[in-house]
C-alpha positions as CSV (number, residue, x, y, z in Angstrom):
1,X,-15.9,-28.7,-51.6
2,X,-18.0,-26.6,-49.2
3,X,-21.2,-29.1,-50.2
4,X,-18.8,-31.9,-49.0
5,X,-18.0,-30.0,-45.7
6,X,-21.1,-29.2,-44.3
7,X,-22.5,-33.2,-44.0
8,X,-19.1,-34.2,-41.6
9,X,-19.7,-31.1,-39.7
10,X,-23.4,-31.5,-39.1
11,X,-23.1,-35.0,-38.7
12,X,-19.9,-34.1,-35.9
13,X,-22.3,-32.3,-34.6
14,X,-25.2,-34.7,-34.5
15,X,-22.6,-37.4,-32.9
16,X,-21.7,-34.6,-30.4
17,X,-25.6,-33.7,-29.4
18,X,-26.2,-37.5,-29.2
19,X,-23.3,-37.9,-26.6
20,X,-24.5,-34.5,-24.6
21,X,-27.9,-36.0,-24.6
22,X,-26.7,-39.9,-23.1
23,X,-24.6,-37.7,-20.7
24,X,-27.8,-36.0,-19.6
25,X,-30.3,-38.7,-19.5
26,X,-27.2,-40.9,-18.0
27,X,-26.3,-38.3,-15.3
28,X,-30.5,-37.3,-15.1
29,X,-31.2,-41.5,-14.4
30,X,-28.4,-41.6,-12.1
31,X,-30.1,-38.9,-9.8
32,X,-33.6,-40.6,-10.1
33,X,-32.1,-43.8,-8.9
34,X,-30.4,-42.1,-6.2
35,X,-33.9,-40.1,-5.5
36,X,-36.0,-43.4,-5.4
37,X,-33.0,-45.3,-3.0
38,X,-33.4,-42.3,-0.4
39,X,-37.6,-42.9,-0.8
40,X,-36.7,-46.8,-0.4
41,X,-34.1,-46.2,2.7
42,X,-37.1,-43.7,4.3
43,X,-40.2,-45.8,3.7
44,X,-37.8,-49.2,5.3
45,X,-36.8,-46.5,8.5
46,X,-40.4,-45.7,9.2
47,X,-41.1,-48.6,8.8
48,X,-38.3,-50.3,10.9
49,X,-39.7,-47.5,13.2
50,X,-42.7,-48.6,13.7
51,X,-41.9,-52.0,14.1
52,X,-39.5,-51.3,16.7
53,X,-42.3,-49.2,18.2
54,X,-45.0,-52.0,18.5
55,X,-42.2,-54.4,19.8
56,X,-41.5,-52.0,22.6
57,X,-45.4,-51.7,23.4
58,X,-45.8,-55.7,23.3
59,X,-42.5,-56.2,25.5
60,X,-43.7,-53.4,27.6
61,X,-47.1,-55.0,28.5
62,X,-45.4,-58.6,28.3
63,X,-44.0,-57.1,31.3
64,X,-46.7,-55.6,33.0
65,X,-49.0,-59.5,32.0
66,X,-46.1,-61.3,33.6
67,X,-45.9,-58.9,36.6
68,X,-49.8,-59.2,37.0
69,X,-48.7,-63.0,36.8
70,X,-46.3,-62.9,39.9
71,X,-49.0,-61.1,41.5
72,X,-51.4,-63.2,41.5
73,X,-49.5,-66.4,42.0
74,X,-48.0,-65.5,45.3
């Protein structure tokens, strides 16, 4: 009878240590995704940063070109 017990409890067991370890890789994956979104959502602000930077410098001497340009019409 014990011979017969200990296979159900180890393989209770093994069930419950496979479920622990998909709850840790599961929860483990989760973070990493969340991790490599927050890289993602950086690299696009620096990015969007930077774009937004050269947009202001090219608008900026836009404006100076086309104030040169009144200039030298008149």
């Amino acid at each position: 009878e014990l011979v017969s017990n200990i296979p159900i409890k180890q393989n209770a067991s093994h069930i419950l240590w496979s479920w622990v370890n998909f709850a840790l890789g599961f929860s483990f994956a989760s973070a990493a995704s969340r991790s490599v979104t927050n890289v993602l959502i950086k690299i696009a602000g620096s990015y969007i940063n930077v774009v937004l930077k050269y947009v202001e410098v090219y608008t900026n001497y836009l404006t100076r070109f086309s104030a040169i340009f009144q200039f030298l019409k008149t």
